[in-house]
C-alpha positions in Angstrom: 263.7 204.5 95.0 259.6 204.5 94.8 258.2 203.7 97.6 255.1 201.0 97.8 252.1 200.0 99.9 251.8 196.4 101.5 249.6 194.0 102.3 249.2 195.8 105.8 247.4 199.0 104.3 243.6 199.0 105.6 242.7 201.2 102.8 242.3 204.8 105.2 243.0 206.9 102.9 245.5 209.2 104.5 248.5 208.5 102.0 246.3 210.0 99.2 245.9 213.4 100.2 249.4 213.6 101.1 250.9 212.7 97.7 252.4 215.9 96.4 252.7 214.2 92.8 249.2 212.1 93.1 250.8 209.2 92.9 249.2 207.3 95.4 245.4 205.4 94.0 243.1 203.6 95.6 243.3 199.7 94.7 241.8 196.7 95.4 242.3 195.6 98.4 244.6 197.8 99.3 246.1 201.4 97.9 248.8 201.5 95.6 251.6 203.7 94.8 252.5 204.4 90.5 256.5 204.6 90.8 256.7 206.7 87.6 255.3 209.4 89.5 256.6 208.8 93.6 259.8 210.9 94.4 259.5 210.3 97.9 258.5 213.5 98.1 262.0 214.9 97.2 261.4 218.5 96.4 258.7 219.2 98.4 259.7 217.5 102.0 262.9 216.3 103.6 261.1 212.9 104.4 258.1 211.0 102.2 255.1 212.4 103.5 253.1 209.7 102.6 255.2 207.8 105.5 254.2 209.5 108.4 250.8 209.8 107.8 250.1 205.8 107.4 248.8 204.0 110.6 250.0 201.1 110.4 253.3 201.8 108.7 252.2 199.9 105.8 254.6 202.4 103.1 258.0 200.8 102.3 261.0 201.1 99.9 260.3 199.9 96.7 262.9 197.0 96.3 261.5 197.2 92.7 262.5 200.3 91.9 265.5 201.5 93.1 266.6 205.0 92.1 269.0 207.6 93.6 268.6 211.0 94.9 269.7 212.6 91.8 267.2 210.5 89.9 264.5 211.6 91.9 265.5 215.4 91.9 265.3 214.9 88.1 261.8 212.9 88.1 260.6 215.8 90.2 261.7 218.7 87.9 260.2 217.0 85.4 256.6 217.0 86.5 257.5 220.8 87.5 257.8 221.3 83.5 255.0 219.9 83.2 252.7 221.8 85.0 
């Protein structure tokens, strides 16, 4: 599943640098996350990095876009294709 950015983001900035897939942009108000490119950081961490980094915990599942651990393995290899 993608994750996404609530209405509780104050617009630090941390999340952005952490995205391995740069799928994190600045919005307005707040930042927002593009779900065809979030993996939750599946190969490249064991957790979302994006997560830990927020400081007010404002990064949640996506009940939007739900997608399994498979899916996300294959979203990731993709993008490694790609490069």
């Amino acid at each position: 599943m993608s994750l996404l950015i609530n209405d509780e983001c104050i617009a630090c900035d941390a999340c952005r640098e952490e995205c391995p897939n740069e799928a994190i942009e600045e919005g307005d108000p707040f930042y927002v996350i593009d779900p065809d490119r979030c993996t939750e950081c599946v190969g490249y961490y064991d957790e979302p990095s994006c997560v830990g980094v927020c400081p007010v915990d404002a990064i949640i599942p996506d009940p939007d876009n739900v997608e399994s651990v498979e899916e996300l393995k294959y979203k990731y290899e993709q993008f490694q294709e790609g490069e």
